[in-house]
C-alpha positions in Angstrom: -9.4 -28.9 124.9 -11.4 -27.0 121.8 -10.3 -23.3 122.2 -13.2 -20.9 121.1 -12.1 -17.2 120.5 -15.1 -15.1 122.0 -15.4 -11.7 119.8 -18.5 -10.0 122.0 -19.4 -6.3 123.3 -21.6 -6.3 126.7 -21.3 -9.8 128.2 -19.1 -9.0 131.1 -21.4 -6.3 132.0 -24.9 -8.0 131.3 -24.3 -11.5 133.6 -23.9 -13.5 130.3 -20.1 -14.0 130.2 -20.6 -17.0 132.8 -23.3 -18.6 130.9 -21.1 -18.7 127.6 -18.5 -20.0 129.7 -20.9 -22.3 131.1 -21.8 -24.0 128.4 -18.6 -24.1 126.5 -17.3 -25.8 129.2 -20.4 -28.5 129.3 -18.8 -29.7 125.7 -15.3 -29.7 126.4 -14.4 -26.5 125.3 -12.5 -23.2 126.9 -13.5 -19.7 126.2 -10.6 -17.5 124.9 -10.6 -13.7 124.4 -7.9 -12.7 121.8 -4.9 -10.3 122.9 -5.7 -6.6 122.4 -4.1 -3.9 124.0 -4.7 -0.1 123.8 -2.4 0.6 120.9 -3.8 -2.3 118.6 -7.2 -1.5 119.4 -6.5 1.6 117.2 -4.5 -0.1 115.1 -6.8 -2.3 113.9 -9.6 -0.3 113.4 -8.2 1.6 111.4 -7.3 -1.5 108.8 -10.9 -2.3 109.2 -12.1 0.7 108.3 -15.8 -0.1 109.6 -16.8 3.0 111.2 -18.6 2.5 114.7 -19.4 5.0 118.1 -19.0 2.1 120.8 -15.3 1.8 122.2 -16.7 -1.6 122.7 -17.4 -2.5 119.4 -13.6 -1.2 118.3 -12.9 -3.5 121.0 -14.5 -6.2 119.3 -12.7 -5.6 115.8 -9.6 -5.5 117.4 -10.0 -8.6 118.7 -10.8 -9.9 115.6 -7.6 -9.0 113.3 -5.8 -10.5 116.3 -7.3 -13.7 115.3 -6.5 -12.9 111.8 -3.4 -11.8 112.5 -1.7 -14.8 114.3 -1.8 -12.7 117.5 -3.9 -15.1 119.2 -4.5 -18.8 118.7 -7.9 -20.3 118.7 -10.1 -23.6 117.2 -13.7 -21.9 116.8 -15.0 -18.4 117.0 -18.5 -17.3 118.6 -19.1 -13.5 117.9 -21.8 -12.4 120.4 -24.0 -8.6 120.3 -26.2 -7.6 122.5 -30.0 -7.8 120.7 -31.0 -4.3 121.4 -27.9 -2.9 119.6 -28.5 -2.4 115.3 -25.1 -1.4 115.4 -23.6 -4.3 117.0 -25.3 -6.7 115.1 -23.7 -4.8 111.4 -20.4 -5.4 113.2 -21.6 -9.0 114.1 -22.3 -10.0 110.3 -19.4 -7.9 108.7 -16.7 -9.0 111.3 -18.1 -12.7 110.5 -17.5 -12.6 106.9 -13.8 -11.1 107.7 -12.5 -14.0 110.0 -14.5 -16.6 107.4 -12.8 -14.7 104.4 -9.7 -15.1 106.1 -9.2 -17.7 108.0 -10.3 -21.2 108.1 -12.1 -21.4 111.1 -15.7 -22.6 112.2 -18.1 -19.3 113.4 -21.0 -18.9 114.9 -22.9 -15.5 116.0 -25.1 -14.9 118.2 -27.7 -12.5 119.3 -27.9 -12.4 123.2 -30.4 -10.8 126.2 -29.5 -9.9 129.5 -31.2 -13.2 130.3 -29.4 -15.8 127.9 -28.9 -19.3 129.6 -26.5 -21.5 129.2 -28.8 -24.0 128.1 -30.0 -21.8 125.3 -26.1 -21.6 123.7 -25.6 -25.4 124.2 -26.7 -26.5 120.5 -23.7 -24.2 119.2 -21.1 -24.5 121.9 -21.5 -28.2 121.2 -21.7 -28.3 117.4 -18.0 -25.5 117.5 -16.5 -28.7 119.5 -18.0 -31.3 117.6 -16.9 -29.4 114.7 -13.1 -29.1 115.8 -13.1 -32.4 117.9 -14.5 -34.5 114.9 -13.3 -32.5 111.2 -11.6 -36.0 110.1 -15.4 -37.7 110.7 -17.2 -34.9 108.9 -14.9 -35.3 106.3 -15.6 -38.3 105.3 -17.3 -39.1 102.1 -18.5 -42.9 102.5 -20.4 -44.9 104.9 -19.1 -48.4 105.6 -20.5 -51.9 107.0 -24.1 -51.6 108.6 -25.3 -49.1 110.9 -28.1 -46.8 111.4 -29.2 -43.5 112.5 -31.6 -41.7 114.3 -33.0 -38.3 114.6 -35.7 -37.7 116.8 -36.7 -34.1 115.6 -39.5 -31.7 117.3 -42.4 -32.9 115.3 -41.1 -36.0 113.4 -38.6 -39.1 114.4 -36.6 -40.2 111.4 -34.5 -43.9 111.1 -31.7 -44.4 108.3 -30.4 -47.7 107.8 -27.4 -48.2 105.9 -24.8 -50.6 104.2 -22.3 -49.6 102.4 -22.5 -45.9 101.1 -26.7 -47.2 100.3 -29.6 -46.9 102.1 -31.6 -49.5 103.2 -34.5 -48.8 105.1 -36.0 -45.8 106.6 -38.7 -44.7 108.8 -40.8 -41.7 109.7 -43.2 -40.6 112.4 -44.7 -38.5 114.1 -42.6 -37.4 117.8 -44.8 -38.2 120.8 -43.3 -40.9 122.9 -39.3 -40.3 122.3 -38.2 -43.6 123.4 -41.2 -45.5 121.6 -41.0 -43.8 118.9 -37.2 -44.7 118.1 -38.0 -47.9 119.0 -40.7 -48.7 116.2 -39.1 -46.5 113.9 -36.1 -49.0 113.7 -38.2 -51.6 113.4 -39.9 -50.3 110.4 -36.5 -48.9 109.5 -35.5 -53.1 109.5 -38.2 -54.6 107.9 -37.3 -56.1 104.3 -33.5 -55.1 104.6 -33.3 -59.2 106.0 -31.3 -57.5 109.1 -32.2 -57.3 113.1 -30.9 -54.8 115.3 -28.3 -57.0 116.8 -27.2 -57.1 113.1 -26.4 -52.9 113.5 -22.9 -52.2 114.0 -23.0 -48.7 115.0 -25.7 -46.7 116.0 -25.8 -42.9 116.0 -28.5 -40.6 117.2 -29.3 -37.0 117.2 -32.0 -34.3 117.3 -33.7 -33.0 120.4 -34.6 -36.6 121.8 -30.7 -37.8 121.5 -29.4 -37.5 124.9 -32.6 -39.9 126.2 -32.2 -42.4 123.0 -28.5 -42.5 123.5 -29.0 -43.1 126.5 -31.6 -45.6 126.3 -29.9 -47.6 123.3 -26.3 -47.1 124.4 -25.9 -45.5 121.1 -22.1 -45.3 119.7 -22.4 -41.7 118.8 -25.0 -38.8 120.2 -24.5 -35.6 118.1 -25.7 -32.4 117.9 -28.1 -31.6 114.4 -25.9 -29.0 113.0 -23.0 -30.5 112.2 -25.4 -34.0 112.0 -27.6 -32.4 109.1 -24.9 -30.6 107.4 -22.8 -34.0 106.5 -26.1 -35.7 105.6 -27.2 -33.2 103.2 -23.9 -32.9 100.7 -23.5 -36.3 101.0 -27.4 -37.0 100.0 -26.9 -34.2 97.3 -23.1 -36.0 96.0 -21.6 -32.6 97.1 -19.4 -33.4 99.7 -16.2 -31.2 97.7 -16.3 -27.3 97.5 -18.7 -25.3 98.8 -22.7 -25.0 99.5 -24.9 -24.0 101.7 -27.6 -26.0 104.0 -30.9 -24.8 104.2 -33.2 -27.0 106.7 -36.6 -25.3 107.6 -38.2 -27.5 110.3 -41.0 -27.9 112.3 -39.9 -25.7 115.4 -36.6 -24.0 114.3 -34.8 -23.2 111.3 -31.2 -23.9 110.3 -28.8 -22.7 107.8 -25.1 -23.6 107.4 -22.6 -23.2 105.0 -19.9 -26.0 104.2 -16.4 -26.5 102.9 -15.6 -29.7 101.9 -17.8 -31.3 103.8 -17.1 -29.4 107.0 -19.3 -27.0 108.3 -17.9 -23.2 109.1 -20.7 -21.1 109.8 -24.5 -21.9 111.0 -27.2 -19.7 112.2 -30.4 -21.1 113.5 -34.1 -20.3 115.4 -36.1 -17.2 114.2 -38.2 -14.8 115.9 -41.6 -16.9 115.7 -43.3 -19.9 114.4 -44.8 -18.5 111.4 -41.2 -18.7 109.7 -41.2 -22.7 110.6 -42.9 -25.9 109.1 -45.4 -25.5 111.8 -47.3 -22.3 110.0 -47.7 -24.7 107.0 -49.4 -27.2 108.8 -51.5 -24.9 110.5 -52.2 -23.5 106.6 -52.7 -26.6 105.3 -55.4 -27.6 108.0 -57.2 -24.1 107.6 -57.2 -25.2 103.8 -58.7 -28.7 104.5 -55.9 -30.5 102.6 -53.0 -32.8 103.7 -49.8 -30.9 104.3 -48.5 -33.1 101.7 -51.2 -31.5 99.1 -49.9 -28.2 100.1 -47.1 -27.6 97.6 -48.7 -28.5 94.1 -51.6 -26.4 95.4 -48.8 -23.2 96.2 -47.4 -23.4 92.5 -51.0 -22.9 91.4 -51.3 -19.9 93.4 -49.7 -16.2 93.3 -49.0 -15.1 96.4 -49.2 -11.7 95.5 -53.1 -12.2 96.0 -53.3 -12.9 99.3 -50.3 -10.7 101.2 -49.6 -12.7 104.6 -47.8 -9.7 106.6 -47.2 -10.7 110.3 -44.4 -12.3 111.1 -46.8 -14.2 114.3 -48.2 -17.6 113.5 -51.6 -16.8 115.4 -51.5 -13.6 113.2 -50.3 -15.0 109.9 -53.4 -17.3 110.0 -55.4 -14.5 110.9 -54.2 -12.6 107.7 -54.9 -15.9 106.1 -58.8 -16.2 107.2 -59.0 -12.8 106.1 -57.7 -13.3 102.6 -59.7 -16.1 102.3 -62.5 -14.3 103.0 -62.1 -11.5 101.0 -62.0 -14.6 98.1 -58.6 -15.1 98.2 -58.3 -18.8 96.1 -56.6 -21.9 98.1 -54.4 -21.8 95.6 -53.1 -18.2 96.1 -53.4 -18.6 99.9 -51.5 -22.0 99.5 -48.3 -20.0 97.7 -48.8 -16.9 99.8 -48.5 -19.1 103.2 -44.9 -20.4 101.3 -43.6 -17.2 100.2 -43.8 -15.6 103.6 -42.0 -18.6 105.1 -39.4 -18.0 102.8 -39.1 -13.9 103.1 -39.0 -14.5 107.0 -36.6 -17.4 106.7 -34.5 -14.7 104.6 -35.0 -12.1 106.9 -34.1 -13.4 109.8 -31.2 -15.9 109.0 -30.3 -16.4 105.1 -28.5 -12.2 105.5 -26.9 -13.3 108.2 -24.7 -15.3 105.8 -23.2 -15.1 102.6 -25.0 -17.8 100.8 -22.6 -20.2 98.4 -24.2 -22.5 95.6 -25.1 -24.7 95.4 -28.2 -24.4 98.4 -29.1 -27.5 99.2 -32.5 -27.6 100.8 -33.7 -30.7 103.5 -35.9 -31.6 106.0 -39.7 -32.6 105.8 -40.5 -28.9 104.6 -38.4 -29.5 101.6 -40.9 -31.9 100.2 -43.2 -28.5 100.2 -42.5 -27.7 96.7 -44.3 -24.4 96.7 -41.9 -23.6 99.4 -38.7 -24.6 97.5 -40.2 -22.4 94.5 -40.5 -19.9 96.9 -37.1 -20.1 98.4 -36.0 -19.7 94.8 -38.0 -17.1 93.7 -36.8 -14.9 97.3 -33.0 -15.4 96.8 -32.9 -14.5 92.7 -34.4 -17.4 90.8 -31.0 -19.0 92.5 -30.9 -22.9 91.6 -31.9 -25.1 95.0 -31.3 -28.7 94.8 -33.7 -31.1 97.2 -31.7 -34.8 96.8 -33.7 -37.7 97.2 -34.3 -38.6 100.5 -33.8 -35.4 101.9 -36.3 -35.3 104.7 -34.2 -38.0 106.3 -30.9 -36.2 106.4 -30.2 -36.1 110.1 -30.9 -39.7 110.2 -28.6 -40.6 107.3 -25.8 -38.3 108.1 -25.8 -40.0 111.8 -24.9 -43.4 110.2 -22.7 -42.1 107.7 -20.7 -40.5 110.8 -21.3 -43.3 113.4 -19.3 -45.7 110.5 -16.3 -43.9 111.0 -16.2 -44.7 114.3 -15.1 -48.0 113.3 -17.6 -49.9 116.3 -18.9 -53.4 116.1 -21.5 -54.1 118.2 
């Protein structure tokens, strides 16, 4: 059984202890809290040195050099604050970086309410256990034989066919219909590669439809998108040694992770609202009467500093949009405007919560926005971001690179 050390102030007192628990246990996986008794508590905050009012919080670093330390033994970590608390989430980030500085375990942190769900931590209880439960599968750098993956995502479905460390055949649609649209996907997926699906010898599937696909198709591996999207990226962007980081801005929710070798160790994901998603582009593009797919090369003709978008509400952004627009803002500077304040609220609200390693590696549909990668850019220092060919399919592709490890034959 996955062991994940829980570093958290408040859950025991707010009714979310037995949610975490909850859905820890749905993937496999038991909740430990690291040994800490009264002396260490002072102990080790003092050899933090991170000064903080909550006996709670002390509690928390405390329970973190025990992990550190050897004093406890543990797979994962999830770190946990309550929302309403600036200083727990400054202890949240810092005592993050010290047990990824330090050790070599997988992290993840989390903001929680008073009415956090189990079903709401799912996504990272399961990718901690996948994470653990699968490292030599991530690790892998090749793809082998003939399979194909799947990744029905919030807006789009995306199908990867591969053979042999190549690609073969891909598809893309919109998501309506999950089950439908898998199924035509791998047909298109299919056509011209001379194969059928009883051809497939592994199937893998993952995104928000992949427990109803997996089901449906009996699929040989049904994985979470975290760890999924992670292995799919370095390998699209031949960086599966050292060190990068994942940036995958989608159509609902956003994810960053950072990798080692292939193996993810620290992910953040969601955002306050849909203006900092894919979804506020669309909406831009429509308001601009041009294709979403027109919208980049029209942001890199633009400056946003022309038409300020300051809300962080995709009802208001738009409405600060009109309003530019009106005031005779140009398409062109609304276009890169729209992007930049993706990419500040994207920043904002998950790239601090990391420390971001080069190279970043940026995926997903958005990442064809090329205003938006420009933006991204421009936001983090002029830093160099990569986009590898193919990279709105990553999901997809890392699923079948995965699923080939599996060694199945259908």
């Amino acid at each position: 059984m996955v062991k994940i050390a829980q570093i958290s102030c408040g859950t025991e007192y707010s009714g979310v202890q037995k949610e975490i628990e909850r859905a820890a246990s749905t993937f496999g996986a038991e909740i430990i809290i690291p040994e800490a008794d009264l002396d260490y508590i002072e102990e080790a905050y003092q050899k933090f040195g991170f000064n903080t009012a909550s006996s709670g919080l002390k509690l928390m670093v405390a329970r973190a050099m025990s992990l550190v330390e050897g004093k406890s033994d543990a797979d994962a970590v999830f770190i946990a604050t309550c929302f309403r608390c600036a200083e727990g989430a400054l202890i949240r980030n810092e005592l993050r970086r010290f047990i990824q500085q330090n050790t070599s375990l997988p992290v993840v942190t989390y903001s929680f309410t008073e009415k956090t769900k189990a079903d709401e931590l799912f996504i990272r209880m399961e990718a901690l256990s996948t994470i653990v439960a699968r490292k030599s599968l991530l690790a892998r750098e090749k793809q082998e034989g003939l399979t194909m993956g799947i990744d029905s995502g919030s807006t789009t479905t995306k199908v990867a066919v591969m053979e042999n460390n190549k690609i073969i055949g891909t598809a893309w649609l919109t998501t309506t219909d999950v089950i439908e649209n898998a199924k035509d996907g791998m047909a298109t997926a299919l056509e011209g590669t001379g194969y059928k699906q009883s051809d497939i010898e592994g199937i893998g599937v993952t995104g928000y439809g992949r427990l109803s696909i997996g089901k449906y198709l009996n699929a040989d591996l049904i994985q979470e998108e975290l760890s999924v999207n992670s292995k799919g990226a370095v390998f699209l962007a031949k960086h599966q040694k050292g060190e990068a980081t994942v940036l995958d801005i989608g159509g609902m929710d956003n994810k960053v992770i950072t990798v080692n070798d292939g193996i993810p160790d620290n992910f953040t994901m969601g955002g306050i609202c849909a203006g900092a998603s894919g979804r506020f582009l669309e909406m831009t593009a429509r308001r601009l009467g041009v294709d979403i797919s027109e919208l980049g090369a029209l942001a890199l003709k633009g400056n946003h500093e022309n038409a300020r978008l300051n809300s962080y509400c995709i009802v208001f952004g738009i409405q600060d949009l009109v309003t530019s627009l009106a005031a005779g803002s140009s398409k062109e500077d609304a276009a890169a405007a729209a992007c930049y304040s993706v990419a500040e609220q994207v920043y904002e609200q998950q790239l601090q919560e990391i420390d971001i390693r080069e190279p970043l590696i940026q995926v997903g549909g958005t990442s064809l926005i090329q205003g938006l990668v420009n933006a991204v850019s421009c936001v983090l220092g002029d830093i160099d971001v990569i986009v590898p060919e193919y990279s709105q399919y990553i999901g997809a592709v890392g699923s079948a690179l995965i699923v080939s490890g599996l060694g199945v034959k259908k």
